[in-house]
The first five atom37 places (N, CA, C, CB, O) and aatype in JSON, in Angstrom:
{
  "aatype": [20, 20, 20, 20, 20, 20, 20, 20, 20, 20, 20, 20, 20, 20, 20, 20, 20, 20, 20, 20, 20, 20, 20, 20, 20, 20, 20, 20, 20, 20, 20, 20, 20, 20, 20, 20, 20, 20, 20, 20, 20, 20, 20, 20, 20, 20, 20, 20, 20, 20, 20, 20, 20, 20, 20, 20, 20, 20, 20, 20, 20, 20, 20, 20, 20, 20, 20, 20, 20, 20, 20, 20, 20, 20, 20, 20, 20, 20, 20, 20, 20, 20, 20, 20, 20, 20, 20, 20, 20, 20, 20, 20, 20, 20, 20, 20, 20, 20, 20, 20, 20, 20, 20, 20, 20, 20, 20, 20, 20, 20, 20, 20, 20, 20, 20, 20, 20, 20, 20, 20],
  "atom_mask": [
    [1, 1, 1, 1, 1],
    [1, 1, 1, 1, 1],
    [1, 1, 1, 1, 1],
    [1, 1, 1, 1, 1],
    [1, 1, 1, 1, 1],
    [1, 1, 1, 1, 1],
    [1, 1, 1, 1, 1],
    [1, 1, 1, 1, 1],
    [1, 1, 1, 1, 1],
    [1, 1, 1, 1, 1],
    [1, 1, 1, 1, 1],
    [1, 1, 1, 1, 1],
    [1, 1, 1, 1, 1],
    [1, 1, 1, 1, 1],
    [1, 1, 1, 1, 1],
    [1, 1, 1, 1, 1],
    [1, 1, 1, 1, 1],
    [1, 1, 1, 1, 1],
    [1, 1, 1, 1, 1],
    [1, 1, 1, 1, 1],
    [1, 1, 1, 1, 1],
    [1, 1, 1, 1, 1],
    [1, 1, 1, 1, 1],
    [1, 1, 1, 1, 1],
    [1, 1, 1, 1, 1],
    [1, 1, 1, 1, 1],
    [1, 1, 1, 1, 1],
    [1, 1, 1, 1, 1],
    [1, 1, 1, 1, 1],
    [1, 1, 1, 1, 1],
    [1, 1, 1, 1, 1],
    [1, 1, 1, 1, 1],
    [1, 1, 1, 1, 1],
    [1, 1, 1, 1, 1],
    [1, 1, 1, 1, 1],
    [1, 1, 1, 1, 1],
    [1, 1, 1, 1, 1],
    [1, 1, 1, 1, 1],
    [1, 1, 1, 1, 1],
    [1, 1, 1, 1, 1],
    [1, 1, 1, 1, 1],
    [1, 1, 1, 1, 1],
    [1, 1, 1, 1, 1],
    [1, 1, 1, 1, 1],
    [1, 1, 1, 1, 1],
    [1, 1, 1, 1, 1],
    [1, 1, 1, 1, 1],
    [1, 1, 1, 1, 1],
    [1, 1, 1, 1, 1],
    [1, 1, 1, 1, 1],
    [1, 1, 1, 1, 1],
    [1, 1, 1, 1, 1],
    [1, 1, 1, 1, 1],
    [1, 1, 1, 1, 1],
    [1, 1, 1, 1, 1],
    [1, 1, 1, 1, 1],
    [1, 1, 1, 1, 1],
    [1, 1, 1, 1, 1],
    [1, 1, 1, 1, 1],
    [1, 1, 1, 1, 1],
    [1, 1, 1, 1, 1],
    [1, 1, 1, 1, 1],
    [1, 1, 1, 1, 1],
    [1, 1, 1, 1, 1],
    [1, 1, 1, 1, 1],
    [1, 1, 1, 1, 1],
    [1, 1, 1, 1, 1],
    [1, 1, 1, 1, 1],
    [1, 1, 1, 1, 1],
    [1, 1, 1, 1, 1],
    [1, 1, 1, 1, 1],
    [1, 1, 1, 1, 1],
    [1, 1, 1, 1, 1],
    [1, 1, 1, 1, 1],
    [1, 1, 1, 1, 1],
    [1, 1, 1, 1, 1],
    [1, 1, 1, 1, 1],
    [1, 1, 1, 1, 1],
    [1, 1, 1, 1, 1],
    [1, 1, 1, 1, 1],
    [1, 1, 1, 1, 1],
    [1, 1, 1, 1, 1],
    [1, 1, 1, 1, 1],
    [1, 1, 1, 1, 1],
    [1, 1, 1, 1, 1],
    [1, 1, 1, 1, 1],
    [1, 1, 1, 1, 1],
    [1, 1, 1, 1, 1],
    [1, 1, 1, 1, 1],
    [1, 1, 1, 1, 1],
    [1, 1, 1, 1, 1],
    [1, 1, 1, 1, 1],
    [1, 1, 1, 1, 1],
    [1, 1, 1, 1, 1],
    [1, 1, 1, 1, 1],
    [1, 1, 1, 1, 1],
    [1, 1, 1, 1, 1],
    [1, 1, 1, 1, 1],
    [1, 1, 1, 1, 1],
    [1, 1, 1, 1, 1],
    [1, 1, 1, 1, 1],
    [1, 1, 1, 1, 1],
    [1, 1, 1, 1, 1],
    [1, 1, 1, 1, 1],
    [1, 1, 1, 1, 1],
    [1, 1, 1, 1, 1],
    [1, 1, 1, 1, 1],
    [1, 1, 1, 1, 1],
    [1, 1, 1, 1, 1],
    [1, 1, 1, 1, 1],
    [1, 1, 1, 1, 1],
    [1, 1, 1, 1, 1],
    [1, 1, 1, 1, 1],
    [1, 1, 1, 1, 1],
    [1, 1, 1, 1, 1],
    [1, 1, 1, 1, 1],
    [1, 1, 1, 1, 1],
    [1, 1, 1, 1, 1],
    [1, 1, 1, 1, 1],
    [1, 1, 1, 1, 1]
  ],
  "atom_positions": [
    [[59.45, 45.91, 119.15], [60.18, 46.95, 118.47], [60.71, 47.91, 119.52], [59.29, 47.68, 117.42], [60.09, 48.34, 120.49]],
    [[62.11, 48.22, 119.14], [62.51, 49.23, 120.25], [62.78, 50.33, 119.99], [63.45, 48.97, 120.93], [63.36, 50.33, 118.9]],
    [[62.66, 51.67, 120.53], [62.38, 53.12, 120.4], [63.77, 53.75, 121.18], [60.76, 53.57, 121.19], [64.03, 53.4, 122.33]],
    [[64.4, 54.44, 120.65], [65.81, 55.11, 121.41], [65.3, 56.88, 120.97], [67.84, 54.39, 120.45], [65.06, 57.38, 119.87]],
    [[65.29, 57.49, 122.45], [65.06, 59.23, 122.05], [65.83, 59.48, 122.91], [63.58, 60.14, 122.16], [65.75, 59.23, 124.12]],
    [[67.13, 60.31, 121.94], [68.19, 61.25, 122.34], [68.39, 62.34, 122.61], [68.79, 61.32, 121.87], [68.11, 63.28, 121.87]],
    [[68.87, 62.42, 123.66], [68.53, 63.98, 124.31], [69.62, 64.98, 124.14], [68.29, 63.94, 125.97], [70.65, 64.57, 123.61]],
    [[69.55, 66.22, 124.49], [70.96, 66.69, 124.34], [70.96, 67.69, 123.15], [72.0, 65.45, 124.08], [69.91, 68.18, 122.74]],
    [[72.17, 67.96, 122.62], [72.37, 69.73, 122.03], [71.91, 68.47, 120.5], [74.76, 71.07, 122.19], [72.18, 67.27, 120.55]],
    [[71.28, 69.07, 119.41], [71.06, 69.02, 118.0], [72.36, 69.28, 117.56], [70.02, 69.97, 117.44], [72.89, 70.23, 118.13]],
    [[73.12, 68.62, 116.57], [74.5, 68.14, 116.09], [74.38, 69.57, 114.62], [74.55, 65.87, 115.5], [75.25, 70.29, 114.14]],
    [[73.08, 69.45, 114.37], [73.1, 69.91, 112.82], [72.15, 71.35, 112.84], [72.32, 68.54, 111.66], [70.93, 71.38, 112.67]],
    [[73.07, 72.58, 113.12], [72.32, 73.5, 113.09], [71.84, 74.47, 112.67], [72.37, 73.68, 113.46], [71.64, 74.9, 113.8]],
    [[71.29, 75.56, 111.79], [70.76, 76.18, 111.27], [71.5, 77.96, 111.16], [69.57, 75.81, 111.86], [70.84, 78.89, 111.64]],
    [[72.29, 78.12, 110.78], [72.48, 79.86, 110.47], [72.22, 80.54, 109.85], [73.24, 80.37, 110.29], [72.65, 80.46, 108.7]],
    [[71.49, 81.47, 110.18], [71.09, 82.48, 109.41], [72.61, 83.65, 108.74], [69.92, 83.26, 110.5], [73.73, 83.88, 109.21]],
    [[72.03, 84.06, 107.72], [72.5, 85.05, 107.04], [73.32, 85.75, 107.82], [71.6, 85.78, 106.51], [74.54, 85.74, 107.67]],
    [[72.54, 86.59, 108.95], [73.11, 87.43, 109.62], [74.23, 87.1, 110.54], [72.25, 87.95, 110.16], [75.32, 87.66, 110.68]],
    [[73.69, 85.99, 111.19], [74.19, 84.73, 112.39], [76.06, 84.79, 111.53], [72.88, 82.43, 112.14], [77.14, 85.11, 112.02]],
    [[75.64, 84.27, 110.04], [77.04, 84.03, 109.57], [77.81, 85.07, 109.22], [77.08, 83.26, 108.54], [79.01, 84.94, 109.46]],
    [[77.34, 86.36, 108.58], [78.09, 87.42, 108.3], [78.63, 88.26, 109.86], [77.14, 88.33, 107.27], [79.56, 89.05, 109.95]],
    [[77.81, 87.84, 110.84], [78.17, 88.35, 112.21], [79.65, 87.48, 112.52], [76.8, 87.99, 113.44], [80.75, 88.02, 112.62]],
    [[79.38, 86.07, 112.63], [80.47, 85.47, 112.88], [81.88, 85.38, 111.87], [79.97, 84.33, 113.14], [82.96, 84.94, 112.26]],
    [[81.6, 85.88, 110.51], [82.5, 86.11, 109.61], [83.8, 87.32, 110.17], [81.6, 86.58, 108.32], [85.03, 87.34, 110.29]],
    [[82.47, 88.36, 110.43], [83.14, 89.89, 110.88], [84.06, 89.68, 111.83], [82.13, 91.0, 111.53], [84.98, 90.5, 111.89]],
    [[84.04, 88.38, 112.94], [85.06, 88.45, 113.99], [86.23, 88.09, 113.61], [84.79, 87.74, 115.06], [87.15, 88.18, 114.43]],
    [[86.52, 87.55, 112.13], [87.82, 87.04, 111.69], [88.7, 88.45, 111.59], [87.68, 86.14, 110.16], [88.21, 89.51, 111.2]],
    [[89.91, 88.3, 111.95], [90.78, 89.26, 111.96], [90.66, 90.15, 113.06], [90.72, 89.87, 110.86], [91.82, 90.44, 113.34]],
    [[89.72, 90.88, 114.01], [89.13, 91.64, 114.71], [90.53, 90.75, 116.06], [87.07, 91.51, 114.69], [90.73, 89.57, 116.33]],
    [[91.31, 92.32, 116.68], [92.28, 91.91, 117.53], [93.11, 90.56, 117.12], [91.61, 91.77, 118.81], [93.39, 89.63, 117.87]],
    [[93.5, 90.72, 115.48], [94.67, 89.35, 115.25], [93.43, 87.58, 115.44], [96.4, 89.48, 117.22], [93.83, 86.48, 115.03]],
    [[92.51, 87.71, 115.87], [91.59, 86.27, 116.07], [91.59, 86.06, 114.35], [89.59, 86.48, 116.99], [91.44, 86.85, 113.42]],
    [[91.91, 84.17, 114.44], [92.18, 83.83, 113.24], [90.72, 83.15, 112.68], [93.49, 82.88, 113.26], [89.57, 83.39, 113.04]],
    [[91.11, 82.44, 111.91], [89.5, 81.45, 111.27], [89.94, 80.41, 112.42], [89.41, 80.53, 109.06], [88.91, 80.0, 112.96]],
    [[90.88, 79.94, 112.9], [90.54, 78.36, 113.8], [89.72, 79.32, 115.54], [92.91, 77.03, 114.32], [88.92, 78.77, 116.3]],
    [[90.1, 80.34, 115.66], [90.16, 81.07, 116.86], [88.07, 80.93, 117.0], [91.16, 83.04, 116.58], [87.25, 80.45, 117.78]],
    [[88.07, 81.81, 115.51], [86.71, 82.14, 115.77], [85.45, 80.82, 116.08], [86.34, 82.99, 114.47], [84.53, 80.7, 116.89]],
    [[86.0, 79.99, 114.95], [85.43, 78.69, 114.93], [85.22, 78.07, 116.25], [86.23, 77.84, 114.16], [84.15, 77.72, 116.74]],
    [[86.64, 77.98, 116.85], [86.51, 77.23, 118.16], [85.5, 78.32, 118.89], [88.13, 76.95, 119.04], [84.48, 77.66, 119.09]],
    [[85.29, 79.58, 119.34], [84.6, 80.09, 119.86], [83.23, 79.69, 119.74], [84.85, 81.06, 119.65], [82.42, 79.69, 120.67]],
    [[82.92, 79.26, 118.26], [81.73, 79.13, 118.48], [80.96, 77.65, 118.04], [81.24, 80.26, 117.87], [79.82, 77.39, 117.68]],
    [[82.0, 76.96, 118.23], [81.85, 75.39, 117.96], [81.72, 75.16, 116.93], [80.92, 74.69, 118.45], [80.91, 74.27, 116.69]],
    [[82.37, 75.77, 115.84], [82.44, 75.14, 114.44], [83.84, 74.71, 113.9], [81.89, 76.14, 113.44], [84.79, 74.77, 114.68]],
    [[84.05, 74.21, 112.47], [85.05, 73.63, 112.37], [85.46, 75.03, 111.74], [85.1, 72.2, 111.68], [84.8, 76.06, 111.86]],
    [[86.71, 74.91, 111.02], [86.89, 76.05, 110.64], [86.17, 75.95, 108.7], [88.7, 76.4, 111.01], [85.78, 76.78, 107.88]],
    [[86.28, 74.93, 108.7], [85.88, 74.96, 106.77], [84.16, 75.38, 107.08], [86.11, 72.73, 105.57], [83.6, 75.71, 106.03]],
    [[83.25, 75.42, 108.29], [82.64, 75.99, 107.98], [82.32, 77.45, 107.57], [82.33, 75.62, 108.45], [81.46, 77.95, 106.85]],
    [[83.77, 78.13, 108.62], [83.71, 79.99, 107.8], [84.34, 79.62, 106.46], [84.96, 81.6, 108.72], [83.27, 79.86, 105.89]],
    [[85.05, 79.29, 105.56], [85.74, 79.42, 104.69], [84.3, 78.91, 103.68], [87.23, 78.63, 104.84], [83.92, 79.8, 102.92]],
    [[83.79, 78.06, 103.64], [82.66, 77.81, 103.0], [81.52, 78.88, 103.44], [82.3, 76.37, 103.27], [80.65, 79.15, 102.61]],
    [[81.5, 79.38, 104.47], [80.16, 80.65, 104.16], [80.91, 81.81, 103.08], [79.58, 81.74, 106.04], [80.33, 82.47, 102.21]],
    [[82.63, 81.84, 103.47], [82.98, 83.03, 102.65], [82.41, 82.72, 100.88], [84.85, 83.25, 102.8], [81.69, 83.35, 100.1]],
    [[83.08, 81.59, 100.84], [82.99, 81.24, 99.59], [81.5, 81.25, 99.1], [83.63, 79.99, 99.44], [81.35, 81.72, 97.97]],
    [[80.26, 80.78, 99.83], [78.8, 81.0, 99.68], [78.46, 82.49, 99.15], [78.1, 80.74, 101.11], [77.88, 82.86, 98.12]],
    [[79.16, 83.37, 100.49], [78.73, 84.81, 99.8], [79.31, 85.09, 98.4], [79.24, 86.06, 100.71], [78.58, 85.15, 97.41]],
    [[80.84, 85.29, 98.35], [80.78, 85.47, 97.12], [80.54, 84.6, 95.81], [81.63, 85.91, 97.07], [80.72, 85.06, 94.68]],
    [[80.25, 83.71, 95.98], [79.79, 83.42, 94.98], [78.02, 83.67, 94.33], [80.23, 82.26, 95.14], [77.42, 83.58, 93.26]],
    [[77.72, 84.08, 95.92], [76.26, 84.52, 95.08], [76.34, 86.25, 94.63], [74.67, 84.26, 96.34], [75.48, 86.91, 94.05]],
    [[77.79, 86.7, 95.15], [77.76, 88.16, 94.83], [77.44, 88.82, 95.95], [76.83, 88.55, 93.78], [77.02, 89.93, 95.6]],
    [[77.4, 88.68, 97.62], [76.83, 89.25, 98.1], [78.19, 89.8, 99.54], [75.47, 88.41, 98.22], [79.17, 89.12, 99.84]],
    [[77.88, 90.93, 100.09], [79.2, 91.46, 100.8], [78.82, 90.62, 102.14], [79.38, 93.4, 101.01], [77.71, 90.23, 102.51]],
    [[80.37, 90.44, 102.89], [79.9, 89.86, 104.09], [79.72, 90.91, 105.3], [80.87, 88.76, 104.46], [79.66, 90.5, 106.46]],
    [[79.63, 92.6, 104.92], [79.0, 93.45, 105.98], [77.84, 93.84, 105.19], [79.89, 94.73, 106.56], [77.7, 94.01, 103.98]],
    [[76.99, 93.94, 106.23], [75.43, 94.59, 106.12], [75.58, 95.95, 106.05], [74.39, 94.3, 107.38], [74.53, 96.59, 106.04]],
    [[76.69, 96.59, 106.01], [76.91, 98.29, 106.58], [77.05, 98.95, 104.63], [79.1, 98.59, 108.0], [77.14, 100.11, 104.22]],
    [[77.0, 97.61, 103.85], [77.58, 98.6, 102.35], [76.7, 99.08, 101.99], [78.17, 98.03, 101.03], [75.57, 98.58, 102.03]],
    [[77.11, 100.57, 101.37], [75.8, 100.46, 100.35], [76.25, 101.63, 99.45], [74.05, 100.73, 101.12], [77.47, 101.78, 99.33]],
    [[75.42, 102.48, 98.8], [75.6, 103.41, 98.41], [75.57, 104.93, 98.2], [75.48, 103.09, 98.12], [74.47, 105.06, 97.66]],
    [[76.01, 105.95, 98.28], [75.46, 106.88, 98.44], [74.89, 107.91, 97.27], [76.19, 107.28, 99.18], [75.48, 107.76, 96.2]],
    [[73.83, 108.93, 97.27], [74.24, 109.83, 95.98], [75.48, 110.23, 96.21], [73.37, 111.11, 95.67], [76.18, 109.91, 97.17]],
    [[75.79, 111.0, 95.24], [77.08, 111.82, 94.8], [76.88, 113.11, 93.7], [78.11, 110.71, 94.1], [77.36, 112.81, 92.61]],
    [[76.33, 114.37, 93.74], [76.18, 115.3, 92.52], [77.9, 116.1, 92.76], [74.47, 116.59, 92.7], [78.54, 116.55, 93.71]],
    [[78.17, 115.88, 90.84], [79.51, 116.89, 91.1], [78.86, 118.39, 90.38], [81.28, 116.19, 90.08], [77.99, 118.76, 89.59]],
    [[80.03, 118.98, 91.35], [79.5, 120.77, 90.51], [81.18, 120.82, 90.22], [78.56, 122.67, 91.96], [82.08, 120.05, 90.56]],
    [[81.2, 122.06, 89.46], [82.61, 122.6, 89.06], [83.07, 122.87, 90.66], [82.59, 124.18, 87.9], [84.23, 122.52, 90.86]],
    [[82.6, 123.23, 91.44], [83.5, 123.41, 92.62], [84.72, 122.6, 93.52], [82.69, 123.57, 93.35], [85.78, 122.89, 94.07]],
    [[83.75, 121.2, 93.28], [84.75, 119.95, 93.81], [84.88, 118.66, 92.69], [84.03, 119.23, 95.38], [85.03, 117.45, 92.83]],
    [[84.75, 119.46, 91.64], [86.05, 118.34, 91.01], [87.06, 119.09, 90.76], [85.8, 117.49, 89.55], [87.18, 120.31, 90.68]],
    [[88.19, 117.71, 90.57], [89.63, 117.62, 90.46], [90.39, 118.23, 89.21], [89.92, 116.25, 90.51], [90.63, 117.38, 88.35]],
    [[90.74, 119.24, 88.98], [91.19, 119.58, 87.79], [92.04, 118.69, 87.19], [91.72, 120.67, 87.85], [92.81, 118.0, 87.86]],
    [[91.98, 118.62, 85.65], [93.19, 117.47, 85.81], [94.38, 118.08, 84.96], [92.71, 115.78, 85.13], [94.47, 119.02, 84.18]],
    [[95.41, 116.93, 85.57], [96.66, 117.14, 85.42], [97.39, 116.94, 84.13], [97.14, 116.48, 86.26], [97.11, 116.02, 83.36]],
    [[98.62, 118.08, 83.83], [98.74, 117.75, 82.77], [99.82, 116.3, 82.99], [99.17, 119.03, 81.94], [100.32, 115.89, 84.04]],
    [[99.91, 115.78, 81.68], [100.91, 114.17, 81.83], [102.52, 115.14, 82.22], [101.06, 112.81, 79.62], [103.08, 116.23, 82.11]],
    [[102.61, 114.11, 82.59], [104.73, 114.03, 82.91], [105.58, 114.38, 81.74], [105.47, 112.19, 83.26], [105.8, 113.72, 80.72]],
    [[106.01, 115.52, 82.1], [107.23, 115.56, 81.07], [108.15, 114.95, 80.97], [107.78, 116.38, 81.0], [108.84, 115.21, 79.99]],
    [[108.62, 113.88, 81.87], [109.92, 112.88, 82.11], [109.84, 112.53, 80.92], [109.96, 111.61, 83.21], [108.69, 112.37, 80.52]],
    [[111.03, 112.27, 79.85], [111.03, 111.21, 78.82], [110.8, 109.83, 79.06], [112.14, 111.22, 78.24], [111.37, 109.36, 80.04]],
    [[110.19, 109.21, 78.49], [109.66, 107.6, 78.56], [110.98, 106.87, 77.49], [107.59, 107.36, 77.72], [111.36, 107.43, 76.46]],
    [[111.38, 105.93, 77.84], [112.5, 105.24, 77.46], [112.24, 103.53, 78.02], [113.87, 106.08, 78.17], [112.29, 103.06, 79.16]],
    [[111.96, 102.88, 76.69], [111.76, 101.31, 77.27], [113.16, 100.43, 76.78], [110.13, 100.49, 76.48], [113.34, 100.39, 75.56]],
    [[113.7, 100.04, 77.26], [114.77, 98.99, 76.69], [114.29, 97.35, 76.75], [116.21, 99.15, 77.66], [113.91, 96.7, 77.73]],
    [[114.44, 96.91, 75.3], [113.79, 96.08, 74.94], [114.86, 94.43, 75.47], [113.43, 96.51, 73.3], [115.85, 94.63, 76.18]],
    [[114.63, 93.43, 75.17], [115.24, 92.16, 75.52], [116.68, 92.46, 74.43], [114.06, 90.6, 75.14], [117.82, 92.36, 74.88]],
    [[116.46, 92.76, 73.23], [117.62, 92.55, 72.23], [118.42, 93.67, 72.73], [117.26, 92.62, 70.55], [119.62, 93.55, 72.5]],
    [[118.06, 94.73, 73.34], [118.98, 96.04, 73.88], [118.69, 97.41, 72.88], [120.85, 95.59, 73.76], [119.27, 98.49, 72.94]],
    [[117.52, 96.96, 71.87], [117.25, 97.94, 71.28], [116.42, 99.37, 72.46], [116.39, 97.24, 70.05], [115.54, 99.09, 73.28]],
    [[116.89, 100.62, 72.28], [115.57, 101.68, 73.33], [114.94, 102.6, 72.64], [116.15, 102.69, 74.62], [115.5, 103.23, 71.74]],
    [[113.49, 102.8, 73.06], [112.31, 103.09, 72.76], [112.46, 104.33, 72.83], [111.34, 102.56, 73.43], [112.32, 104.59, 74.03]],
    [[112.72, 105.61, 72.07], [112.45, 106.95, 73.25], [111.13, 108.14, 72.32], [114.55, 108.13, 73.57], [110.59, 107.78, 71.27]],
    [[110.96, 108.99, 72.75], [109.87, 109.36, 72.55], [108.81, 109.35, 72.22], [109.88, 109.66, 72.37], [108.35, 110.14, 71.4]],
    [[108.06, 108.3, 72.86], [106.99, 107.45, 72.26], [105.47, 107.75, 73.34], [107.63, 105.59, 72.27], [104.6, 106.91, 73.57]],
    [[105.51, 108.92, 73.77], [104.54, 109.26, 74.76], [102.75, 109.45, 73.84], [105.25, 110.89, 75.56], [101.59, 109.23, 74.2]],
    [[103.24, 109.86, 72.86], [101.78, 110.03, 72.06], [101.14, 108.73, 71.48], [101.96, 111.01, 70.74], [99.98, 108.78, 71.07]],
    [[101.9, 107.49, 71.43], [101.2, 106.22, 71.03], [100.35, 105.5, 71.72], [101.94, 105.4, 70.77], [100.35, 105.81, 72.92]],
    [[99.64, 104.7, 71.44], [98.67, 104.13, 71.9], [98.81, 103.28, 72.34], [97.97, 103.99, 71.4], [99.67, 102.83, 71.58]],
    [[98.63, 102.37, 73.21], [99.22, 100.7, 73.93], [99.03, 99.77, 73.22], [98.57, 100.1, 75.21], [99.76, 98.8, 73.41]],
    [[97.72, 99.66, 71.84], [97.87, 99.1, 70.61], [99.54, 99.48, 70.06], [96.59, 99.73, 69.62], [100.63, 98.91, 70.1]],
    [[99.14, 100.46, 69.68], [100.35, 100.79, 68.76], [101.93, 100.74, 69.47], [100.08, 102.35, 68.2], [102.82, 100.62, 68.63]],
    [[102.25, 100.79, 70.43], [103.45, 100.67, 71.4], [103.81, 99.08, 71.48], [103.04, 101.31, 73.0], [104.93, 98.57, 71.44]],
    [[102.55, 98.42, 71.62], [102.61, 96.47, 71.54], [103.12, 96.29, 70.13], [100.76, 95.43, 71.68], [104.07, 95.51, 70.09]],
    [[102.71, 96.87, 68.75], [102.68, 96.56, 67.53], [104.54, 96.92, 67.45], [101.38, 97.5, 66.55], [105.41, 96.12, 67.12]],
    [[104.73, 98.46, 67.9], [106.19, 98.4, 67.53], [107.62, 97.72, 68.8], [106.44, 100.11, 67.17], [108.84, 97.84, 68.76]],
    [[106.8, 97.1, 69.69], [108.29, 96.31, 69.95], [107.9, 95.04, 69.52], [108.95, 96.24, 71.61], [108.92, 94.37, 69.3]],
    [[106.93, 94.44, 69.31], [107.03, 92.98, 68.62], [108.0, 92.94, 67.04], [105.23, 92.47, 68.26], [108.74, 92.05, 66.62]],
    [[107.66, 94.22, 66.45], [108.16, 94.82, 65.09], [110.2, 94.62, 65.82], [107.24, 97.11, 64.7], [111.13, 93.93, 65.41]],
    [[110.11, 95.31, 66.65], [111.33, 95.77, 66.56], [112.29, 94.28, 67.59], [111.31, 97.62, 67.27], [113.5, 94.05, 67.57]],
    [[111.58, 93.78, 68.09], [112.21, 93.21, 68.91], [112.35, 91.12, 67.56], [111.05, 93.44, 70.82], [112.87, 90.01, 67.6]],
    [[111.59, 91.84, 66.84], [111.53, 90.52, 65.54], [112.54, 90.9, 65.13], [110.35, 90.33, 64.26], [113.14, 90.03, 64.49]],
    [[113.19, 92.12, 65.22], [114.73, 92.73, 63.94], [115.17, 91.88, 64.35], [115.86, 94.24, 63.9], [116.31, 91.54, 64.01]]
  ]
}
C-alpha cells in the first residue's frame, strides 16, 4: 500500500468573522475594487461577494464600529416644526383633466379621486 503526504500552503482555509469583515472594509478604500482586494489576498472574488451576501442575510453589519447611542430630547433641541407649503398643489392627470386644491386629502382619498376621475 502506498502513502503520498503533501506538503505546502492548505488550499481550504478558515476565516473568521473579523478576518472577513476586515477584508470586506478594504473594498472601495482609495478606488480598490472586489477583483483588487481578492487578488491581494488570494481569493477569488465570489468569495467577498458571498461573505457580503452571508452578512446580510443573517442581518449582521459588515463594520464592528455600529452601534447605538442614548439620545434624551428636551424642548431645547428639538426641531420646531414647520408649517406645510403654501404653493398650490396641481396634478394633471393622463386624460388632461387638473387636480387643484387638494392639499387637505389623504393619499387614500387623492388615489380614490383620480381613479374616479381619470375613469370619466
Amino acid at each position: 500500500m502506498r502513502q503520498e503526504i503533501l506538503t505546502g500552503v492548505e488550499r481550504r482555509r478558515r476565516w473568521s468573522d473579523a478576518e472577513k469583515r476586515s477584508i470586506l472594509a478594504e473594498v472601495g478604500v482609495n478606488g480598490a475594487r472586489v477583483a483588487d482586494v481578492a487578488r491581494r489576498h488570494d481569493l477569488t472574488r465570489q468569495h467577498i461577494y458571498q461573505w457580503r451576501a452571508e452578512f446580510r442575510r443573517r442581518g449582521e453589519s459588515l463594520t464592528e464600529e455600529t452601534g447605538f447611542l442614548p439620545v434624551e430630547t428636551t424642548p431645547e433641541n428639538c426641531v420646531p416644526s414647520v408649517p406645510a407649503a403654501t404653493t398650490p398643489v396641481e396634478i394633471v392627470l393622463v386624460n388632461g383633466r387638473r387636480l387643484r386644491g387638494i392639499e387637505g386629502l389623504s393619499p387614500a382619498g387623492l388615489a380614490q379621486l383620480i381613479r374616479v376621475l381619470e375613469g370619466a
